[in-house]
C-alpha positions in Angstrom: 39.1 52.6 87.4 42.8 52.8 86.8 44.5 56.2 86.2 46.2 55.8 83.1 49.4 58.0 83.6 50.4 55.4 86.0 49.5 52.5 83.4 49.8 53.1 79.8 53.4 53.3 78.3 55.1 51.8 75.8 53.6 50.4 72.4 50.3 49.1 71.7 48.6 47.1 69.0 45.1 47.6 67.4 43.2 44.4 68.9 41.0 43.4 65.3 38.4 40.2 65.2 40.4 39.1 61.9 44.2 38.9 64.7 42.5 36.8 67.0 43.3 33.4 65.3 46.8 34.8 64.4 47.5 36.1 67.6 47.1 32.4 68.8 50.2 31.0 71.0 51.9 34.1 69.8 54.3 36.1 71.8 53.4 39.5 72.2 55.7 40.5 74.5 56.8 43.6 72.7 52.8 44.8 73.0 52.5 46.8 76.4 48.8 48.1 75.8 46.0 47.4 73.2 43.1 49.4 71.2 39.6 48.3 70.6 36.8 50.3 68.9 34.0 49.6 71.6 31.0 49.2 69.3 32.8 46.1 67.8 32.9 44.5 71.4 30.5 45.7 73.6 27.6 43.0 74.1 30.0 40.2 72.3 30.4 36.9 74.0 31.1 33.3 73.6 34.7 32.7 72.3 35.1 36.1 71.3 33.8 37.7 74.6 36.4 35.2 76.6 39.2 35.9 74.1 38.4 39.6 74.4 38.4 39.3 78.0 41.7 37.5 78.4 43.5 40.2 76.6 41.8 42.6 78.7 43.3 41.1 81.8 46.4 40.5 80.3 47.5 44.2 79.6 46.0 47.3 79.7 43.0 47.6 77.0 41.5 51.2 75.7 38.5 52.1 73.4 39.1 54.3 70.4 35.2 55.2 69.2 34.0 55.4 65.5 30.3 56.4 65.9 30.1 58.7 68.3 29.9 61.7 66.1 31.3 64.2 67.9 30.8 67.0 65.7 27.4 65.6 64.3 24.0 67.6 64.2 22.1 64.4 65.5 21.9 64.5 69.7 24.6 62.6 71.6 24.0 59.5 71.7 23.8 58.8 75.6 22.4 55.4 75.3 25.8 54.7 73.8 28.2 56.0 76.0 26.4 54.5 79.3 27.0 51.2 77.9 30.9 52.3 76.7 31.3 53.3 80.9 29.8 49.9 81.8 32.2 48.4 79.7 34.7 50.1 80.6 34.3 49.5 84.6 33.9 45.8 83.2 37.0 45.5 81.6 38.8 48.2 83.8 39.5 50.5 80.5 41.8 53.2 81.6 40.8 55.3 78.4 38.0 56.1 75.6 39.3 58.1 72.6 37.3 59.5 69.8 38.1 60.9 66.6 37.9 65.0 65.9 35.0 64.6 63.2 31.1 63.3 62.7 29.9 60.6 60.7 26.4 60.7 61.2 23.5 62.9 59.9 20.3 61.1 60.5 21.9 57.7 59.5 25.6 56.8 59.8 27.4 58.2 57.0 30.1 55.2 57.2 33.2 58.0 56.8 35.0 60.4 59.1 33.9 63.7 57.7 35.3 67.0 58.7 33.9 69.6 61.2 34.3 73.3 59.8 37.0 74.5 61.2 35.1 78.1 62.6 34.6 79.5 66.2 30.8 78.3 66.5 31.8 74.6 65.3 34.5 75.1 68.7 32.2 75.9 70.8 29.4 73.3 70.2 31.9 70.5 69.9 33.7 71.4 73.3 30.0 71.5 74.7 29.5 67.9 73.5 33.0 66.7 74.7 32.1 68.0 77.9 28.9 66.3 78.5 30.2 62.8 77.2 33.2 63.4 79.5 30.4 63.9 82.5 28.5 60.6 81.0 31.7 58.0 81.2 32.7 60.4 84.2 36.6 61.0 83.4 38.5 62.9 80.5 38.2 61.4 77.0 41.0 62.0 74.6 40.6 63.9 71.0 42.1 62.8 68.0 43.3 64.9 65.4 42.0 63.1 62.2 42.6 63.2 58.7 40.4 64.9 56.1 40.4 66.1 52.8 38.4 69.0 52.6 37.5 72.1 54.6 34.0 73.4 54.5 33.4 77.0 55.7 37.1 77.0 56.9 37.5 80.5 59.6 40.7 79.6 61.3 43.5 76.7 60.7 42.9 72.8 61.6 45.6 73.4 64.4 44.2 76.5 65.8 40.6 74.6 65.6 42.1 71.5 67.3 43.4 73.6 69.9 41.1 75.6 70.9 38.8 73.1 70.9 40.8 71.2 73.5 41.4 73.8 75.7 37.2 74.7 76.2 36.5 71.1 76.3 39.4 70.6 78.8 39.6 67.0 77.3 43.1 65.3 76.3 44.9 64.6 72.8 45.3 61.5 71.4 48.2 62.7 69.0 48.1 60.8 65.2 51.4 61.0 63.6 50.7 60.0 60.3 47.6 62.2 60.3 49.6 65.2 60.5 51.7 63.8 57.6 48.7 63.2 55.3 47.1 67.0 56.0 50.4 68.2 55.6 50.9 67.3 52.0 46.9 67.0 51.0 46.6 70.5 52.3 50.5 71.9 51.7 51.4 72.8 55.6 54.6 72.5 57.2 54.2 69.2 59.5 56.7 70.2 61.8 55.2 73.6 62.7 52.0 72.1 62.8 53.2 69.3 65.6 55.3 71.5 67.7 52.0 73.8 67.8 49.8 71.0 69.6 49.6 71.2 73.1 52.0 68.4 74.5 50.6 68.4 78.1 47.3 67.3 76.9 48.9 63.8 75.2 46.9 60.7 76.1 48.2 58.8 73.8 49.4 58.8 70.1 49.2 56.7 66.8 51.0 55.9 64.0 50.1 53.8 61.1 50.6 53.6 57.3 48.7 55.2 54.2 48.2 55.2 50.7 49.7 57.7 47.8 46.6 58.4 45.6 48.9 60.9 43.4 52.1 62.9 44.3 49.5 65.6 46.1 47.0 63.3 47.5 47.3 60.5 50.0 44.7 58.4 51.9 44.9 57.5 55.6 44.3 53.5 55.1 45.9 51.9 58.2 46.3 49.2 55.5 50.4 49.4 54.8 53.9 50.3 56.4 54.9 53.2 58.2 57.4 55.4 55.9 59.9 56.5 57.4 59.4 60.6 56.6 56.2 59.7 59.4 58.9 57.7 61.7 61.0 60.8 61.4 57.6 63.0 63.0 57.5 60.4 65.7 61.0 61.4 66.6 60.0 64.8 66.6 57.4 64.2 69.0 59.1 62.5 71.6 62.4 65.2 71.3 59.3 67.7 71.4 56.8 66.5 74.1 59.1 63.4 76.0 57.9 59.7 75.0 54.6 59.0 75.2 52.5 56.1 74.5 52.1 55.3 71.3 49.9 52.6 69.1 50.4 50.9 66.2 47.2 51.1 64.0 46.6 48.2 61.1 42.8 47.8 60.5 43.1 45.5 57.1 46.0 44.2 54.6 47.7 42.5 57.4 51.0 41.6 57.6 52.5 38.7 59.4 52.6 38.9 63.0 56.0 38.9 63.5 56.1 41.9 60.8 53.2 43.6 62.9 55.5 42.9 66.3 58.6 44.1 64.2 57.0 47.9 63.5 55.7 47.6 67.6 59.4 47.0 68.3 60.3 49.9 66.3 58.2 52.0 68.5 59.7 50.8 71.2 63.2 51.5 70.1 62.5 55.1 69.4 60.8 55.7 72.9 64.4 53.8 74.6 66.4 56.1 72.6 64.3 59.6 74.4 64.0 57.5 77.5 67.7 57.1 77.7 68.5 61.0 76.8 66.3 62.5 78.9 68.0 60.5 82.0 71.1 61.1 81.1 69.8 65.2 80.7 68.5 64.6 84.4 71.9 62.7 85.6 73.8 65.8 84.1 71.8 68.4 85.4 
């Protein structure tokens, strides 16, 4: 199994089904790392299994989970994540990320609905991070995930988030534009709330685009352009944490490739511009 520090860096791209023919005979240079969501891929072959598999070998590949359910009342699904570690020892997948949340209660739910935000609901998510961590046996990372509503709320999302990751001892995959969307749907400052996350716990991050419902109400789509108030938090970040990472999530609505590659190159930029002040911080010191 590869460590990831030493292998994930730059800019990745969401691998989808509906890419694979326009990713054909396309240069993705710019594209240093890419994303699946393992219960689309595990137990797929014939062209997709090979195509899967050539990007696999080609760059580093990492599973972002959608079922898992996390924060569900339903058991863990163990069945599951033995066959997410024999994919990943298949494919050599450095990470598995899941989202902060649950979507199942006896029957998927087909949504990402939000965990209660209270000291029990810590405590029994941490456990279940913990055992899925000694299932795949390494660190999984936590995303912090949208959500528009907050049921039998004790303490804030980012003091939840928190202190779930420190009893779980798990990592952070960081969402950009998920602060962004909390931040107005739920009227918090978005740079507080990102200089309060616990930068040495950083997987990896995403970024993506979203939807205005109203003026006080928008909807995390992954199906449009990054603004650039969310670009802006990126910046932050990487002033706040150093560059990380950092993947470029598009699920439907798709763009041309070479638009896709443009907002990857974006990424990129951003990260050369940290990369190139924190040596020249180093050189001075």
């Amino acid at each position: 199994m590869m460590n990831r520090n030493q292998i994930l860096q730059g800019a990745g791209l969401g691998l989808r089904r509906a890419l694979l023919g326009p990713f054909e005979n396309q240069d993705l240079s710019p594209v240093s790392f890419m994303e699946v969501a393992p219960e689309n891929w595990i137990n797929v072959g014939g062209w997709r299994g090979k195509v899967f598999a050539e990007y696999a070998e080609a760059r580093p590949m990492i599973l972002h989970g959608l079922s898992l359910s996390i924060g569900g009342p339903a058991p863990l699904d163990e069945t599951f994540l033995a066959k997410v570690r024999q994919f990943m020892r298949q494919h050599n997948v450095p990470l598995y990320s899941e989202h902060l949340s649950y979507c199942t209660d006896n029957g998927h739910l087909y949504d990402l609905m939000p965990i209660p935000f209270t000291e029990e609901a810590v405590h029994y998510v941490a456990e279940r991070i913990r055992r899925t961590q000694d299932i795949i046996e390494q660190r999984i990372a936590i995303e912090n995930v949208s959500y528009y509503a907050a049921p039998g709320q004790e303490m804030s999302e980012i003091e939840f988030i928190n202190a779930v990751i420190e009893e779980a001892d798990c990592d952070l995959l960081l969402d950009v534009n998920n602060i962004y969307v909390n931040s107005i749907n739920h009227r918090y400052d978005p740079v507080a709330y990102l200089q309060a996350m616990p930068g040495e716990r950083i997987a990896y991050g995403h970024i993506a685009g979203h939807y205005n419902e109203a003026e006080d109400l928008i909807v995390d789509t992954h199906g449009s352009a990054i603004i650039n108030t969310v670009w802006d938090l990126l910046d932050l970040a990487y002033k706040t944490f150093g560059v990380f990472p950092t993947l470029l999530e598009r699920d439907f609505n798709f763009p041309s490739v070479a638009e896709l590659l443009k907002e990857v190159e974006q990424i990129v930029t951003v990260q050369n511009r940290w990369q190139k002040t924190s040596e020249h911080k180093l050189k001075s010191a």
